[in-house]
Backbone as ProteinMPNN parsed JSONL, in Angstrom:
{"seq_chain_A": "XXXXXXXXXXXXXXXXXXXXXXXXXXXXXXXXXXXXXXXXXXXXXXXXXXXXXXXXXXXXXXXXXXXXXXXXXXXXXXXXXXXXXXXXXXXXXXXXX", "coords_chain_A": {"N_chain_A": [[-45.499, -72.855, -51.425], [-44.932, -72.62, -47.996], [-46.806, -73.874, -45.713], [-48.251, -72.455, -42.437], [-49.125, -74.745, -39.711], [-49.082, -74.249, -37.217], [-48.504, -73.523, -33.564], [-47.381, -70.078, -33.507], [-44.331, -69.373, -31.6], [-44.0, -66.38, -29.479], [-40.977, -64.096, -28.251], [-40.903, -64.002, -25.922], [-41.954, -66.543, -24.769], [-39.806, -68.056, -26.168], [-37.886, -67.129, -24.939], [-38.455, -67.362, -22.327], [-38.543, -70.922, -22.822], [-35.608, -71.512, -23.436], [-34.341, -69.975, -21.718], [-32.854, -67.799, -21.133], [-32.605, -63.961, -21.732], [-35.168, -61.669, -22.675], [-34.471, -59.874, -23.996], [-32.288, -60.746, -25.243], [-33.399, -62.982, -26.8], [-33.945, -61.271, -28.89], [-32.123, -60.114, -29.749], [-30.518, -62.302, -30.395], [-31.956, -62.954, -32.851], [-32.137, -60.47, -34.571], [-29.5, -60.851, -35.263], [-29.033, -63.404, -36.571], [-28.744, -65.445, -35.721], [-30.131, -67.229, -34.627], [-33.12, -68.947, -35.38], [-36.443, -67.251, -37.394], [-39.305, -65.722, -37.804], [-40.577, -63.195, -39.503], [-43.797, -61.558, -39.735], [-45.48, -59.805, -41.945], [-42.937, -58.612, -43.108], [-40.106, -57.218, -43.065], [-40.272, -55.64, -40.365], [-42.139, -56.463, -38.936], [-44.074, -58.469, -36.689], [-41.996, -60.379, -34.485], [-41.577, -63.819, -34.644], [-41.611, -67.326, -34.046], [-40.948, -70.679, -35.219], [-42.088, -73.543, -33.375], [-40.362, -75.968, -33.987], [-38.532, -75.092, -35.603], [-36.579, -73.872, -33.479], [-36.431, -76.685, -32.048], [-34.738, -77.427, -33.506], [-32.644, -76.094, -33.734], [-31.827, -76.141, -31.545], [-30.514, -79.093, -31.237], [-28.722, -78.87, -33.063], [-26.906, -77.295, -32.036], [-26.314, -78.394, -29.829], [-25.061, -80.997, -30.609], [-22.887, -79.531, -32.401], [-21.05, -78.794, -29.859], [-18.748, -79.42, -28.277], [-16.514, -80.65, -25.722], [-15.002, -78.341, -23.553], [-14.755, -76.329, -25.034], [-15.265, -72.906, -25.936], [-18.42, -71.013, -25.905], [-17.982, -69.062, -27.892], [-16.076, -69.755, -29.456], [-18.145, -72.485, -30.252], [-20.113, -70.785, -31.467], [-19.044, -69.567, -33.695], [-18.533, -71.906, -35.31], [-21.119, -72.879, -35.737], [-22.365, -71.086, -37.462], [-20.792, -71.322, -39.078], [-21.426, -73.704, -40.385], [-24.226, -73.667, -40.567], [-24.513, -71.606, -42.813], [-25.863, -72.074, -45.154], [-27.823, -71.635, -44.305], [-31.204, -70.176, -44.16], [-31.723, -67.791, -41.911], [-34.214, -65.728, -41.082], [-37.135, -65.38, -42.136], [-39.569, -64.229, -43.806], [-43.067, -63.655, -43.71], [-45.848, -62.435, -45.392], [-48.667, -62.799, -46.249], [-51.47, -64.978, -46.138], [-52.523, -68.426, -47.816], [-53.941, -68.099, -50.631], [-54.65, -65.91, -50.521], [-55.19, -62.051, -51.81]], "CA_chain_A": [[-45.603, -71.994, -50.27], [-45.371, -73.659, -47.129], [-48.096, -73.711, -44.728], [-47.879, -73.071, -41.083], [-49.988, -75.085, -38.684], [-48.703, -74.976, -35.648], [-48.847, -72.554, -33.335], [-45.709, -69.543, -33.4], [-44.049, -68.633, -30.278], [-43.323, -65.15, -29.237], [-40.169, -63.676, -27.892], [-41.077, -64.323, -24.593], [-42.34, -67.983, -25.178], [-38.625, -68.846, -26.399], [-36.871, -66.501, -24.019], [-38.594, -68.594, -20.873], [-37.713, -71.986, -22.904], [-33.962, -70.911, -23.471], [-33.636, -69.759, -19.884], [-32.251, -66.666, -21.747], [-33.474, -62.676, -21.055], [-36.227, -61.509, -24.204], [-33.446, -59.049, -24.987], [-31.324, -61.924, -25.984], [-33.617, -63.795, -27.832], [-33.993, -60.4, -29.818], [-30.408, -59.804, -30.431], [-29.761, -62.926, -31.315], [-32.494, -63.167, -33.917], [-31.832, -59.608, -35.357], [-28.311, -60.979, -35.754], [-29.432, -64.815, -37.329], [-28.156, -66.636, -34.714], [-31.904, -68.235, -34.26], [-33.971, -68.871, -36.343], [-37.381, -66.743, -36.589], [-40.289, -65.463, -38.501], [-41.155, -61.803, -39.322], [-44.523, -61.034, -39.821], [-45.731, -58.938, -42.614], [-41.922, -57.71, -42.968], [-38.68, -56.803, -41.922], [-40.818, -54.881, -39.345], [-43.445, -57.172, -38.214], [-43.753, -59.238, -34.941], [-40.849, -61.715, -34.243], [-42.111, -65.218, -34.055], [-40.844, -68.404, -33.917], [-41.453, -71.71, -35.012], [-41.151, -74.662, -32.478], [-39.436, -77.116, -35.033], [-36.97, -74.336, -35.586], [-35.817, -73.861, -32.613], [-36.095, -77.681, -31.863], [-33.599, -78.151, -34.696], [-31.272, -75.105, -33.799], [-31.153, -76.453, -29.964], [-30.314, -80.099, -31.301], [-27.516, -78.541, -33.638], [-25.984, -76.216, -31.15], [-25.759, -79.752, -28.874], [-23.781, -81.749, -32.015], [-21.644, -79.12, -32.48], [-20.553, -78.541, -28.641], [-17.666, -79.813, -27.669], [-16.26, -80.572, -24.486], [-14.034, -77.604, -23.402], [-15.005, -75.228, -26.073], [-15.76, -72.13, -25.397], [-19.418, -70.57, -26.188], [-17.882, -68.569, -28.817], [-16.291, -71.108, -30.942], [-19.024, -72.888, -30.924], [-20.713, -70.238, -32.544], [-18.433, -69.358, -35.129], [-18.455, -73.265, -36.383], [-22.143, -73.34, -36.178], [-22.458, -70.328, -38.212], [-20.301, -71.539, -40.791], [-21.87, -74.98, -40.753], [-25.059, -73.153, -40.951], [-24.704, -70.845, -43.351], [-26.882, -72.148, -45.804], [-29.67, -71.985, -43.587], [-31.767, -68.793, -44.074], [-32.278, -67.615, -40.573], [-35.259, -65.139, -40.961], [-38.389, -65.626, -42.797], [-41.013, -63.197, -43.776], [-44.391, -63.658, -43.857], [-46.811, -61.339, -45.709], [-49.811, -62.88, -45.865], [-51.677, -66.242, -46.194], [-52.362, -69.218, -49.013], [-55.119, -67.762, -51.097], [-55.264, -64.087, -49.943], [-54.862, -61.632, -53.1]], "C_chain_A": [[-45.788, -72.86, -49.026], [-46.695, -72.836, -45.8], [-47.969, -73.713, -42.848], [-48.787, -73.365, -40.182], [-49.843, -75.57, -37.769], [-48.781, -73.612, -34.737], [-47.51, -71.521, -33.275], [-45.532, -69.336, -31.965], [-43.397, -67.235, -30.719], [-42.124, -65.236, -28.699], [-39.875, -64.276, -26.412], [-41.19, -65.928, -24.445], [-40.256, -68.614, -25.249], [-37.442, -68.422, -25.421], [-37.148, -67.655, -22.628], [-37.978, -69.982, -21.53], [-36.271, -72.363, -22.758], [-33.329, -70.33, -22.328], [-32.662, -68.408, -20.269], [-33.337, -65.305, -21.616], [-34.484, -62.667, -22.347], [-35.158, -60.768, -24.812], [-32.608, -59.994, -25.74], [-31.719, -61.982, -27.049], [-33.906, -62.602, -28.916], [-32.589, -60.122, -30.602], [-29.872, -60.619, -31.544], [-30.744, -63.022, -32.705], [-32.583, -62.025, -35.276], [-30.468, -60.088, -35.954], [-28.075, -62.661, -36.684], [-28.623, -65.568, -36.682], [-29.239, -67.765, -34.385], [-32.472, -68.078, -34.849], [-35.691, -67.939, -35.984], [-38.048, -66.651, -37.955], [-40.444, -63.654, -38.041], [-42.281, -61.296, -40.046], [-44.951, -60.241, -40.578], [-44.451, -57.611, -43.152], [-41.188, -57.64, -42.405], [-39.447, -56.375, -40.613], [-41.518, -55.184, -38.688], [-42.849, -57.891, -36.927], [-42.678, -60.09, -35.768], [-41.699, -62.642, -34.025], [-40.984, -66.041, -35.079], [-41.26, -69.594, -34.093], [-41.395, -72.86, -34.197], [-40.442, -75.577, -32.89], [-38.51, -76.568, -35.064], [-36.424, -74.288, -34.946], [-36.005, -75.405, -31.727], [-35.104, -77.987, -32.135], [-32.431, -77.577, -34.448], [-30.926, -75.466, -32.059], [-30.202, -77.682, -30.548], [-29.03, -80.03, -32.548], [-26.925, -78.029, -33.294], [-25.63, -77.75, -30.496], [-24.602, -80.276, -29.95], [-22.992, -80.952, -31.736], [-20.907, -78.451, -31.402], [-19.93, -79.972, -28.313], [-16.802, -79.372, -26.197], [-15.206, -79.379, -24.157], [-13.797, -76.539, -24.153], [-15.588, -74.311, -25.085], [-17.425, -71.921, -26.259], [-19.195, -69.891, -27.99], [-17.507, -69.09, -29.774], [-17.206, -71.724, -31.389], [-20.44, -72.243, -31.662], [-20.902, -69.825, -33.475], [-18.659, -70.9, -35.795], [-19.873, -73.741, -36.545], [-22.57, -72.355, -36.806], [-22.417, -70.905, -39.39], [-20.683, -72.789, -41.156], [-23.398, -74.535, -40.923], [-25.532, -72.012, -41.86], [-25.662, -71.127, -44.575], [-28.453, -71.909, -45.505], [-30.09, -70.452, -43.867], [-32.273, -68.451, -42.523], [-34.152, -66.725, -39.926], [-36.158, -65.66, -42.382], [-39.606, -64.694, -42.765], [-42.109, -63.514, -44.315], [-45.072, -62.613, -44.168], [-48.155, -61.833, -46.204], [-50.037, -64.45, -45.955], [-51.811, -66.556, -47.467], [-53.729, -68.277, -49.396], [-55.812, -66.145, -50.849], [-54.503, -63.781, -51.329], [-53.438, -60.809, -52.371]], "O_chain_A": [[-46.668, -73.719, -48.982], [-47.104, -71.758, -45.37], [-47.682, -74.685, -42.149], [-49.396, -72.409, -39.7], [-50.136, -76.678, -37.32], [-49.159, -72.6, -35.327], [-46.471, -72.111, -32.982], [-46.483, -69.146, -31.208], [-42.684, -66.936, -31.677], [-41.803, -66.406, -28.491], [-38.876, -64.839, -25.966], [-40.236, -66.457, -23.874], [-39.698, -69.392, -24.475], [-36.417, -69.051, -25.155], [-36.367, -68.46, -22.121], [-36.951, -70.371, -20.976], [-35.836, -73.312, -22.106], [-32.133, -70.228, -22.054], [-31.721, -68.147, -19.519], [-34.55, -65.434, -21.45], [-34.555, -63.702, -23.01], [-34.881, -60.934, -26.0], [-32.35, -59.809, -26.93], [-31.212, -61.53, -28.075], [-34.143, -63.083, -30.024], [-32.274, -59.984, -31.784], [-29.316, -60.406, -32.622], [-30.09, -63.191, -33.734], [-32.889, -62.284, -36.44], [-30.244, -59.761, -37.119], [-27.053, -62.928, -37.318], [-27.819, -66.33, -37.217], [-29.072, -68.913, -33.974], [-32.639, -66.902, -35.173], [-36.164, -67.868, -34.849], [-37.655, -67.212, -38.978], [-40.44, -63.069, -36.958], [-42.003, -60.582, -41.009], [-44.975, -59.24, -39.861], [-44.628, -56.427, -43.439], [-41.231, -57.909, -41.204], [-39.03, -57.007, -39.643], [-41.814, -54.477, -37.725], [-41.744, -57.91, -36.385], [-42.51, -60.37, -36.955], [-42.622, -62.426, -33.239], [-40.198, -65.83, -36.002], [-42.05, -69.947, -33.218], [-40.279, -73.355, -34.355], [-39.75, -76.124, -32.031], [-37.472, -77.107, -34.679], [-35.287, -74.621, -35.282], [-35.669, -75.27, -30.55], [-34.384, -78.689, -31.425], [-31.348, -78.094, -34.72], [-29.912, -75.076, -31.48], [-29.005, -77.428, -30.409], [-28.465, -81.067, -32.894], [-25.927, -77.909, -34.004], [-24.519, -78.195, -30.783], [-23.433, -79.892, -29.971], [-22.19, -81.262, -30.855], [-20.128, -77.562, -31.746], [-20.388, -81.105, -28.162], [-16.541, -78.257, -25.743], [-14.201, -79.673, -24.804], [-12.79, -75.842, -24.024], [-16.13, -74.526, -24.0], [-17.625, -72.667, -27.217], [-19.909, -70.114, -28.967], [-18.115, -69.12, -30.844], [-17.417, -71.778, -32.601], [-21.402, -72.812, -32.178], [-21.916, -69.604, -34.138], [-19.01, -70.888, -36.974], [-20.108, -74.726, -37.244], [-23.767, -72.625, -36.903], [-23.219, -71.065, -40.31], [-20.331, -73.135, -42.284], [-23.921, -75.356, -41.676], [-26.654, -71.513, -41.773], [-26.283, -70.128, -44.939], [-29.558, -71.951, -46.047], [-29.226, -69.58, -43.77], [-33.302, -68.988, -42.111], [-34.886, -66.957, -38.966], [-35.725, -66.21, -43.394], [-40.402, -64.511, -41.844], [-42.12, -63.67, -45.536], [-45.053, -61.697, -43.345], [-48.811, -60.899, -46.663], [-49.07, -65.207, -45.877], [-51.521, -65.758, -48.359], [-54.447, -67.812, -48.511], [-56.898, -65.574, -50.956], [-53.688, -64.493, -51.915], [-52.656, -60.181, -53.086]]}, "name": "protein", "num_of_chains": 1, "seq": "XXXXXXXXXXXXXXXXXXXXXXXXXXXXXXXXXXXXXXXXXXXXXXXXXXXXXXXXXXXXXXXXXXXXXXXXXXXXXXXXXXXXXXXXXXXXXXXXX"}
């Protein structure tokens, strides 16, 4: 089980980093374009780890190419990311029954 000790960011938190609206960063994370964390459930808060979205800025860069559009480079980081699990649910901690 991994352990998280760091602190999560909210919606907002990654929306100001990303220079992107909160609706965004919702869209895109309902749609696994970004990586996230859900809280006690499909239904729980959105959060975010900062490694994750360290890793998913610094793989969107790699796979941008000069003269590409936005959208290609989201279809080829899809499909170069498809192994990745984009969401993650959390339902409780290490040692809780």
């Amino acid at each position: 089980m991994a352990h998280l000790d760091t602190d999560l960011l909210k919606p907002t938190d990654v929306a100001r980093r990303l220079g992107v609206s909160r609706s965004w960063v919702y869209d895109a994370a309902a749609s696994g374009r970004i990586p996230c964390l859900r809280l006690g459930g499909p239904d729980g808060p959105l959060r975010f780890l900062p490694e994750d979205i360290d890793k998913w800025l610094e793989l969107a860069r790699r796979n941008w190419l000069p003269g590409e559009s936005s959208k290609q480079v989201t279809r080829r980081a899809a499909r170069l990311g498809a192994g990745m699990t984009p969401q993650m649910h959390v339902d409780g901690f290490a040692g809780e029954p």
